[in-house]
FIKE-783270 format. One line per 4 residues: number of its first residue (from 1); their letters; for each residue x, y, z of C-alpha. Coordinates in steps of 0.25 Angstrom, whole numbers, plus 5000, padded with zeros to 4 digits. Layout:
REM FIKE-783270
NUM = A = X,Y,Z  ...
This chain:
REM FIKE-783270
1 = XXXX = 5371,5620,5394  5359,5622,5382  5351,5629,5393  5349,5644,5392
5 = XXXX = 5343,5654,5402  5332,5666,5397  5329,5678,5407  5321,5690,5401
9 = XXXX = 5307,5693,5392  5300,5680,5390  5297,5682,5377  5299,5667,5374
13 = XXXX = 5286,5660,5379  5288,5647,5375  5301,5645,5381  5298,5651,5395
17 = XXXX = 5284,5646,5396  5279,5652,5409  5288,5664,5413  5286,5678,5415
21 = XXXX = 5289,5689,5404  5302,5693,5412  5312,5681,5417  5320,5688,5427
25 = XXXX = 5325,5675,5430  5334,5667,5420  5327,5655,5415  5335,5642,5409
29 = XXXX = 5329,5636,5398  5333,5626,5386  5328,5620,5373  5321,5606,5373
33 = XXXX = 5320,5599,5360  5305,5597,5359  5307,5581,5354  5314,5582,5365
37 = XXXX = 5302,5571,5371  5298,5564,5360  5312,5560,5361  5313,5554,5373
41 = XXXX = 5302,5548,5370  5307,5540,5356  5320,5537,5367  5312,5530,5376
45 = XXXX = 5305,5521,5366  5317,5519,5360  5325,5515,5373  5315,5504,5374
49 = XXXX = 5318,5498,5362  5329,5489,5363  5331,5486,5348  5335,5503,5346
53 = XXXX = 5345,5504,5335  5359,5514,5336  5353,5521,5324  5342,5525,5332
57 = XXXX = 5351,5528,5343  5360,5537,5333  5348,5544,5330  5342,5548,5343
61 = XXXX = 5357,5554,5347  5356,5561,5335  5342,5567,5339  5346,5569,5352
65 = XXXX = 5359,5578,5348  5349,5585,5339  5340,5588,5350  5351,5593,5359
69 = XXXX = 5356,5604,5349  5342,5607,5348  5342,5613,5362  5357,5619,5363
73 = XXXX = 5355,5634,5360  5366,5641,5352  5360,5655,5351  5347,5663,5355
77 = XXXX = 5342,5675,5351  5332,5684,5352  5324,5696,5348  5309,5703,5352
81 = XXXX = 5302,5693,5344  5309,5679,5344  5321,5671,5350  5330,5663,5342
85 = XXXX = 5336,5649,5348  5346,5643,5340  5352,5630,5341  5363,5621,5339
89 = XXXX = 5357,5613,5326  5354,5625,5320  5340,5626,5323  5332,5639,5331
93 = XXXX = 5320,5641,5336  5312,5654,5338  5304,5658,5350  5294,5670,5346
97 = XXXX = 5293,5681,5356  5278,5681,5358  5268,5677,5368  5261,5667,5359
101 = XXXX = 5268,5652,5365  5262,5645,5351  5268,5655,5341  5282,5656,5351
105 = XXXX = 5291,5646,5345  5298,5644,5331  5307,5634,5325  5316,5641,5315
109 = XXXX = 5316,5634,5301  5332,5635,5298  5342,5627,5302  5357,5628,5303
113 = XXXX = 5356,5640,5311  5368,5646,5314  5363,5659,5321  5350,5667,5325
117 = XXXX = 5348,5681,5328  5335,5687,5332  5333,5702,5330  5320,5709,5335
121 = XXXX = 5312,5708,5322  5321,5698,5314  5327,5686,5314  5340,5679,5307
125 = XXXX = 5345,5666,5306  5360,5661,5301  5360,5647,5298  5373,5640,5296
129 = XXXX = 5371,5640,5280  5375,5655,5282  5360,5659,5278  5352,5669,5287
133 = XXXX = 5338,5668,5288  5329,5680,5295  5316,5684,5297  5307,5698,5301
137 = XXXX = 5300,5708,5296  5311,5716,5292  5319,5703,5286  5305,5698,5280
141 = XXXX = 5292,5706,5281  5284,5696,5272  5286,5685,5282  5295,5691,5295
145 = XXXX = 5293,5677,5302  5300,5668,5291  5316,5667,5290  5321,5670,5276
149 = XXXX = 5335,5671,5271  5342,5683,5270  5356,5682,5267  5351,5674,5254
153 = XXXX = 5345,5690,5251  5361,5696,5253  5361,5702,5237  5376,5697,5238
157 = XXXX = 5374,5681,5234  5389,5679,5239  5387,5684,5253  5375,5677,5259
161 = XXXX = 5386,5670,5269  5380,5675,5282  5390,5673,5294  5383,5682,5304
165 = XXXX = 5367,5687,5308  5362,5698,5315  5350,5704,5320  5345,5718,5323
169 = XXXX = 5331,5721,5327  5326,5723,5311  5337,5719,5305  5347,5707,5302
173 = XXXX = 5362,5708,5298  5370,5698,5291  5387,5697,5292  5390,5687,5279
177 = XXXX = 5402,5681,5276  5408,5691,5268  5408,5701,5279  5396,5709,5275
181 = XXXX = 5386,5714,5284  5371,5714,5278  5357,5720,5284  5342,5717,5280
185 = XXXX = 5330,5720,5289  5325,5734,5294  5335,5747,5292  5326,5759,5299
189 = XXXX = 5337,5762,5307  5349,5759,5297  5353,5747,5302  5356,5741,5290
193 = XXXX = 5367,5753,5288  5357,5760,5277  5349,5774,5277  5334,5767,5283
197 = XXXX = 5325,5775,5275  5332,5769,5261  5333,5756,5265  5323,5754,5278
201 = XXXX = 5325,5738,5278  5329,5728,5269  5324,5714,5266  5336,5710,5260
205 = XXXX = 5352,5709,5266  5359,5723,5264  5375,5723,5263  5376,5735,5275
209 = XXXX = 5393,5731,5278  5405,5724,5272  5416,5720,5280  5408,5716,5295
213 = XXXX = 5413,5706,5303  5402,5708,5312  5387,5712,5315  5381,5717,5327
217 = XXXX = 5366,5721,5332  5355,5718,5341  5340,5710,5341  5335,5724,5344
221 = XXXX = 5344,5733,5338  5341,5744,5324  5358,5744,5326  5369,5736,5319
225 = XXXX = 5386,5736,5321  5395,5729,5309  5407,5727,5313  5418,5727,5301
229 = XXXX = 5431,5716,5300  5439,5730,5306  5432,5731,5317  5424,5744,5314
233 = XXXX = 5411,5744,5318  5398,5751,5310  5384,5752,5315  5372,5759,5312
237 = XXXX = 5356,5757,5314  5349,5763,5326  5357,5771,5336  5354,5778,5348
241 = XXXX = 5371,5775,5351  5371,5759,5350  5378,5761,5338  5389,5767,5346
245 = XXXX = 5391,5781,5337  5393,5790,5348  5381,5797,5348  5370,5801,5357
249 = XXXX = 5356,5796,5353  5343,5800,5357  5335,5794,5347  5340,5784,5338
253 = XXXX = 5347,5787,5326  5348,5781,5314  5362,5776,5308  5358,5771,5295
257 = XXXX = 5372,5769,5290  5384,5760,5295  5393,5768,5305  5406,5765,5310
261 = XXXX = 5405,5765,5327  5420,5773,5330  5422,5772,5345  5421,5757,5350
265 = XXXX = 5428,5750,5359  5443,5745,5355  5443,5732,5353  5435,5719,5345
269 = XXXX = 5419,5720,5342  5413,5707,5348  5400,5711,5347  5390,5721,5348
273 = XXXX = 5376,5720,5351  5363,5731,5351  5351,5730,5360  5340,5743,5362
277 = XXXX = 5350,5756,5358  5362,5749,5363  5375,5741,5359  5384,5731,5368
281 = XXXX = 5398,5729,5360  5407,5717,5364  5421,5721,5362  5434,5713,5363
285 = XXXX = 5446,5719,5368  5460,5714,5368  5468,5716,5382  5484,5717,5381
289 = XXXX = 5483,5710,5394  5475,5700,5392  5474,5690,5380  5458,5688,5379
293 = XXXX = 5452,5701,5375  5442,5709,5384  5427,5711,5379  5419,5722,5385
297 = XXXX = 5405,5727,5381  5403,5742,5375  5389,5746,5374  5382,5760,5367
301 = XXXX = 5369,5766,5365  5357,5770,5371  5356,5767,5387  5343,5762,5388
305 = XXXX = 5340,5750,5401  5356,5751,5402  5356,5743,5390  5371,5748,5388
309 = XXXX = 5379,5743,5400  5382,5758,5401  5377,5772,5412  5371,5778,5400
313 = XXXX = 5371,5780,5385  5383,5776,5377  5384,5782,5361  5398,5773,5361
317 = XXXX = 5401,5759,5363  5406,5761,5379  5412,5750,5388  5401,5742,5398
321 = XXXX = 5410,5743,5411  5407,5735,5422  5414,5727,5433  5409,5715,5428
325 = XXXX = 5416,5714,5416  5431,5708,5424  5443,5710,5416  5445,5693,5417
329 = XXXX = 5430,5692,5412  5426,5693,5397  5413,5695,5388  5406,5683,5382
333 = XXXX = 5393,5685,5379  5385,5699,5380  5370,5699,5372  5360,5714,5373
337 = XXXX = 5346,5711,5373  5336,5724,5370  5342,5732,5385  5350,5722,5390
341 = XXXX = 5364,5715,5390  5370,5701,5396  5385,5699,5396  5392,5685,5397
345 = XXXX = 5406,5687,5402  5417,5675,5403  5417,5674,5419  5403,5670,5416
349 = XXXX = 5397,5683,5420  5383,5685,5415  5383,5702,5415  5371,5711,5412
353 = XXXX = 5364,5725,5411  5352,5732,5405  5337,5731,5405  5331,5720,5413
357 = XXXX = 5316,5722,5412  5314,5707,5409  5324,5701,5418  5333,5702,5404
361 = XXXX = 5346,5703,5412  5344,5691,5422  5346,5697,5434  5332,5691,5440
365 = XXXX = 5325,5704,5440  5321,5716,5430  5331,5728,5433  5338,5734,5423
369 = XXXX = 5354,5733,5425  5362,5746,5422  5375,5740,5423  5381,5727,5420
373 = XXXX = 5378,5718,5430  5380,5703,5431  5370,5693,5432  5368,5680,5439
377 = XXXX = 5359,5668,5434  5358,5655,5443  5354,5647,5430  5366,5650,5421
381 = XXXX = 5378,5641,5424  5390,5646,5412  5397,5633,5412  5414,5634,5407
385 = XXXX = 5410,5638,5394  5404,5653,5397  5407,5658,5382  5395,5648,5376
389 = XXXX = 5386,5657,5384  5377,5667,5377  5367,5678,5380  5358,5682,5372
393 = XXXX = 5350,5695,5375  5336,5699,5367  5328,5708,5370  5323,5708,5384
397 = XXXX = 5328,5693,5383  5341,5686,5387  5345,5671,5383  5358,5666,5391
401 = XXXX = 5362,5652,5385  5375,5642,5381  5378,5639,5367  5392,5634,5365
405 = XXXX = 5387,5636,5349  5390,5651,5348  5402,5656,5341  5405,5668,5332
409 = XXXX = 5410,5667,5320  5424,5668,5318  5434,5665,5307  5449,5662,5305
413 = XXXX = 5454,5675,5311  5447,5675,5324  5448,5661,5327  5465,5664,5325
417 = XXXX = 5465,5675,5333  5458,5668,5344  5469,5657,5342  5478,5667,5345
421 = XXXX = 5473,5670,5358  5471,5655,5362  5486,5656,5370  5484,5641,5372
425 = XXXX = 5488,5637,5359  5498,5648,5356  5512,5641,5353  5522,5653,5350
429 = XXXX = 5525,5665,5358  5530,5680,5355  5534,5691,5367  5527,5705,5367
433 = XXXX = 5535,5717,5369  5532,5716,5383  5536,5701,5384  5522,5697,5383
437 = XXXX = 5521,5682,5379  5509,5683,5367  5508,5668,5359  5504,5663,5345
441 = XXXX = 5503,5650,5337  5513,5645,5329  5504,5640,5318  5496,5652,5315
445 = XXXX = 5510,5660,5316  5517,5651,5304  5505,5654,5294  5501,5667,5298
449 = XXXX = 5517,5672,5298  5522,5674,5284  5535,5666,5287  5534,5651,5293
453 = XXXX = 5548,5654,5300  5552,5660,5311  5555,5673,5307  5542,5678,5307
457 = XXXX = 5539,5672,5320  5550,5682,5323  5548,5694,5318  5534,5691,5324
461 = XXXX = 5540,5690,5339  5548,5703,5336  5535,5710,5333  5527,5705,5344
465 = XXXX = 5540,5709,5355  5537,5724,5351  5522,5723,5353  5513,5721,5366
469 = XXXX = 5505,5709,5369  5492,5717,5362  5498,5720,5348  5504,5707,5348
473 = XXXX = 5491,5701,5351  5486,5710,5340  5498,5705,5332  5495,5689,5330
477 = XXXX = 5478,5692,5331  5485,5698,5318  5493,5687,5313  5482,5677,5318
481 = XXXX = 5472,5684,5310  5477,5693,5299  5469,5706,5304  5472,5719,5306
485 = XXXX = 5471,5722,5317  5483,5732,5321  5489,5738,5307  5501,5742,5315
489 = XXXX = 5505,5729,5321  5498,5722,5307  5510,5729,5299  5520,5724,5308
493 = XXXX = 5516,5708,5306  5512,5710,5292  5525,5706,5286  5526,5693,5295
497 = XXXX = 5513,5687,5291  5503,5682,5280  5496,5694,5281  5489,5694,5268
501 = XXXX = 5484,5681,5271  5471,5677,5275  5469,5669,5289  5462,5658,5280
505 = XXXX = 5474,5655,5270  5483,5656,5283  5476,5644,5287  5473,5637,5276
509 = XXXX = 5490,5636,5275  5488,5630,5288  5478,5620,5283  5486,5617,5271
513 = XXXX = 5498,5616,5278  5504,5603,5279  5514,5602,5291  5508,5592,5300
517 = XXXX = 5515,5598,5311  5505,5609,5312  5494,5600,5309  5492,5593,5326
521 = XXXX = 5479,5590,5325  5470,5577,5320  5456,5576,5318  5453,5562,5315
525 = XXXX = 5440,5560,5305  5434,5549,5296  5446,5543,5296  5456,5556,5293
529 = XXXX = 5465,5564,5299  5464,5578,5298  5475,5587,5302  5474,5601,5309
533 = XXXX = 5483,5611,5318  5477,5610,5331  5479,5624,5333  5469,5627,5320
537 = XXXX = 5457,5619,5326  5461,5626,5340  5458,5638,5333  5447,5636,5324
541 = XXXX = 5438,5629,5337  5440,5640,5347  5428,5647,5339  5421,5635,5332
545 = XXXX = 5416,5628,5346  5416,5614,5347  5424,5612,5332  5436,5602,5337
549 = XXXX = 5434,5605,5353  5445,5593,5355  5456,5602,5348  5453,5613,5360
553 = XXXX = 5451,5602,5370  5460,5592,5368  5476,5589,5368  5475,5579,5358
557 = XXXX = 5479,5584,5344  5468,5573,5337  5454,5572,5336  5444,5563,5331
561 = XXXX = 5431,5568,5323  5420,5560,5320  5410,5570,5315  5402,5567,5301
565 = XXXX = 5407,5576,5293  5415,5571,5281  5431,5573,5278  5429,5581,5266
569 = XXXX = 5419,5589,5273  5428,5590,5286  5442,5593,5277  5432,5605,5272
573 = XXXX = 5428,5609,5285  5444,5607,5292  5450,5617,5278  5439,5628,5284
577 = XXXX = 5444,5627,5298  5455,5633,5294  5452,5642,5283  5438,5644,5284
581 = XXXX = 5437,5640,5269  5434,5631,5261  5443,5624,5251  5440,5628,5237
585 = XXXX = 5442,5614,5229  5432,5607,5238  5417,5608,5232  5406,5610,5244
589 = XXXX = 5395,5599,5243  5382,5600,5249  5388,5589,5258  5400,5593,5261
593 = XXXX = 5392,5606,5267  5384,5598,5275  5396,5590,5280  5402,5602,5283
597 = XXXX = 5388,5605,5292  5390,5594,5299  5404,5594,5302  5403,5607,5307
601 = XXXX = 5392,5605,5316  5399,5594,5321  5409,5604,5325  5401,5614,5328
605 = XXXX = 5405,5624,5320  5390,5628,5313  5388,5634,5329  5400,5643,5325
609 = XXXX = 5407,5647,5313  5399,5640,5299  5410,5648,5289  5412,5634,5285
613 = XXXX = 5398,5635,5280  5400,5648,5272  5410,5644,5266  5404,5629,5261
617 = XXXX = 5392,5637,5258  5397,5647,5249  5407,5638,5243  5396,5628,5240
621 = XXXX = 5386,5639,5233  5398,5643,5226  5399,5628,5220  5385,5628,5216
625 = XXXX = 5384,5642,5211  5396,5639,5202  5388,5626,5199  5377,5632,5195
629 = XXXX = 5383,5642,5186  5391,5631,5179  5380,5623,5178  5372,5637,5172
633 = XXXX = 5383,5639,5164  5381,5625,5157  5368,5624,5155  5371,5638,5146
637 = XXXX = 5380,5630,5140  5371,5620,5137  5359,5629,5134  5371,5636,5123
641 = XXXX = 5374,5623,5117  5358,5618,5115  5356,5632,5109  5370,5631,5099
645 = XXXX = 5363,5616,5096  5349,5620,5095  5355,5632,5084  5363,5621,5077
649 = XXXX = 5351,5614,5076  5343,5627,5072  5354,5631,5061  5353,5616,5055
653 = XXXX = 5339,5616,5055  5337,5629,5048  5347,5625,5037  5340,5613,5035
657 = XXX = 5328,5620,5033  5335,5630,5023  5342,5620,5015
């Protein structure tokens, strides 16, 4: 399904020529490729030619994949004054929200996009190069309508690796690779963490945080939340108590400084998103009695249209209850527009609440909804697949639409430890205290133990009896990961595994190992075999969609591949899906990055995870900045050597005029 369904403010004229300002009722539209004709036309000429070669042939299927990626969605987003429509080569185009028909649509000039975020007065791009390109009059104010690159102004030249965008209303936030959060735009409220009236906007990226796994904010929102590797959260920015600090405000107040949020809910952040004086967060809870974790929705802040889920104001992130959220049934998708909320749970439940003045909330009519409600739309048929479903909630806009090319990033650690919950490949089991049956994989166990032997497996099983199913489970997402996250129990296995070693060595020991036992599975290529443990690629596809979707699928332990990309680019690429590095002795060519490029796309892997890409990129700027300075460094040499040589030549020549 590439079609996607629009209910709202019709702010998009072009698009959805000929209706009314409010759509109460949801409307299913989808992209056609505007050669879309001319090419049906070239194909009918060219089916009456009899003497049509296969090249020709080779190229119209070509164009015709072309044109289809042109029209699959990956990701939509909007603002006041534009909406974003990414697609799945890479390309975007941009709808102006203005009346003007002629003046409405833009295509964007930047390829290989990765991500778009639209904020109410700014834009941002990510491009699979790691760049980030914005635009607006806070980012720009000599040209707010042209994109410029902004991670290229970060002052720290080995930091420019940019793995996550986000967008306030006035200002943009960048997560780089290093884990450092940075903020440029407007700063009137301190959302850039400093005092407004000495820095009240900035042109240039400003380091506001070091150590942040996360960023979070709203297309309409003067607010900001960094989220740090321990699970400690910070805000600050404008508050009338969506920052969540406890306290009752009337007015809104300025936190011009990054403060630590005490008081949330137990459990893992997902995610967190502001709309007008209000915050929604997506936490994950684990259940003792129940191997998938729980997510429920907390809201805080101003009630305002019932934009919080909640009877009233909440200054403290508080639990949206409602019988619709069944214990069985779990959070997908959830996306706050300006008043309003939409929630996509996994029974395929489409829940929302809040202000409905444009028909926002697809109910079919304009009331506003106090409390959670769900909501039934004749048009849109989930199929088996209900997690490549996204909302995406804009103003007094909402954009329902699939897009199996959606994905978080990740890294070695959470891919392991949702191995570990994956029970259908387990291969070893331990008993709880209360006789409790938990499992675990053989493979990861060996490397991650500091012992091959037996007894560590032991001493492992005699820990585990004492324990209950939830400190066990905290026990191996320990051993899986090597993070802390219970000191107690962490000093109890630290003696039985390889705790001062990091998740990447651990597998590049698997890589390197040679025991072909371990090695069951075959991918066939250019006339090569290449062997893996099933069990890894099992692993590293549960997050990277469509990368080797015969491992998951099929029983058979070999697979052909018949994709373009070359062997030395492909042993590059087979090294980093296991390390998530890059082998030092290999030199990175222009080629073998755009070989990479390809074989990744092939797998689909730019839609997800490009770390490949940071890596290859940084290691290649290395090269030629190494390059470069040895060159530097011979032309001085040579500059020295004609200056000794042309003294020489100076001194004999003066003593031959003296003598």
């Amino acid at each position: 399904m590439n079609d996607c369904l629009f209910f709202g403010r019709n702010q998009l004229p072009t698009l959805f020529k000929n209706e009314p300002e409010k759509i109460i009722e949801p409307i299913q539209f989808k992209f056609e490729n505007e050669n879309e004709n001319e090419n049906e036309n070239e194909n009918e000429n060219e089916n009456e030619n009899e003497n049509e070669n296969e090249n020709e042939n080779e190229n119209e299927n070509e164009n015709e994949n072309e044109n289809e990626n042109e029209k699959q969605i990956k990701q939509i987003s909007s603002g006041n004054f534009s909406t974003i429509f990414l697609f799945k080569n890479g390309k975007a185009i941009e709808y102006l929200n203005q009346n003007d028909p002629n003046q409405h649509l833009k295509k964007i000039q930047i390829e290989n996009i990765q991500k778009v975020t639209v904020g109410d007065y700014n834009e941002s791009i990510l491009t699979i190069e790691r760049n980030v390109f914005a635009k607006g009059r806070n980012i720009n104010p000599e040209n707010p309508k042209e994109f410029i690159n902004i991670s290229s102004l970060i002052q720290d030249t080995n930091d420019r690796t940019i793995q996550d965008i986000v967008c306030g209303a006035k200002s943009i936030y960048l997560l780089t690779s290093n884990q450092n959060a940075y903020g440029i735009g407007n700063n009137y409220y301190g959302q850039l963490g400093f005092n407004s009236k000495k820095l009240p906007k900035t042109e240039k990226p400003i380091l506001m945080m070091k150590n942040v796994s996360k960023i979070f904010s709203g297309h309409i929102s003067d607010s900001v939340f960094l989220l740090n590797s321990n699970q400690e959260l910070f805000g600050c920015g404008c508050d009338y108590g969506q920052l969540g600090l406890g306290k009752s405000r009337k007015k809104g107040k300025k936190i011009q400084k990054l403060t630590k949020i005490q008081n949330i809910p137990k459990g893992k952040i997902i995610d967190i998103q502001c709309g007008n004086s209000y915050s929604i967060m997506l936490i994950e809870i684990e259940d003792e009695n129940d191997e998938n974790p729980k997510r429920k929705l907390y809201s805080c802040g101003f009630y305002l249209f019932n934009g919080l889920g909640q009877n009233g104001n909440t200054y403290e992130f508080t639990e949206i209850k409602s019988s619709l959220f069944e214990n069985d049934d779990n959070i997908l998708d959830f996306s706050v527009g300006n008043m309003h909320t939409l929630i996509l749970t996994s029974k395929s439940k489409l829940i929302g609440f809040g202000y409905n003045e444009y028909g926002q909330l697809g109910t079919g009519n304009t009331e506003n909804k106090l409390i959670p409600i769900q909501i039934e739309l004749p048009k849109l048929r989930f199929n088996e697949d209900i997690s490549n479903y996204h909302i995406s909630c804009r103003n007094e806009k909402s954009f329902i639409y699939y897009s199996p090319f959606l994905s978080s990033f990740s890294n070695l650690e959470e891919d392991l430890i949702k191995l570990f919950r994956r029970k259908e490949f387990c291969n070893i089991s331990f008993k709880t205290e209360n006789g409790e049956i938990i499992e675990a994989h053989k493979l990861i166990l060996k490397y991650r133990l500091k012992d091959e032997n037996q007894n560590e497996i032991e001493k492992l099983q005699e820990i585990i009896s004492k324990k209950s199913i939830k400190e066990s489970n905290q026990i191996f997402e320990m051993i899986y990961s090597n993070r802390i996250i219970n000191p107690k129990l962490y000093s109890e296995i630290k003696e039985i595994i390889n705790s001062n070693e990091k998740i990447e060595e651990t597998m590049k020991r698997i890589y390197l190992n040679e025991n072909e036992n371990e090695k069951d599975f075959i991918i066939e290529r250019k006339e090569k075999k290449y062997k893996f443990p099933k069990l890894i690629l099992i692993m590293r596809s549960e997050l990277y969609r469509g990368m080797f979707l015969s491992v998951t699928n099929d029983t058979s332990n070999k697979v052909t591949d018949n994709s373009e990309l070359s062997n030395k680019s492909f042993q590059i690429f087979e090294y980093w899906i296991y390390s998530n590095q890059i082998k030092d002795e290999i030199q990175i060519t222009e080629e073998i990055i755009a070989g990479i490029k390809t074989g990744i796309d092939y797998f689909q892997l730019n839609q997800t995870n490009p770390n490949l890409f940071d890596l290859l990129i940084r290691k290649f700027n290395n090269q030629n900045q190494n390059q470069n300075q040895n060159q530097n460094q011979n032309q001085n040499q040579n500059q020295n050597q004609n200056q000794n040589q042309n003294q020489n030549q100076n001194e004999k020549s003066k003593n031959c005029l003296i003598f």
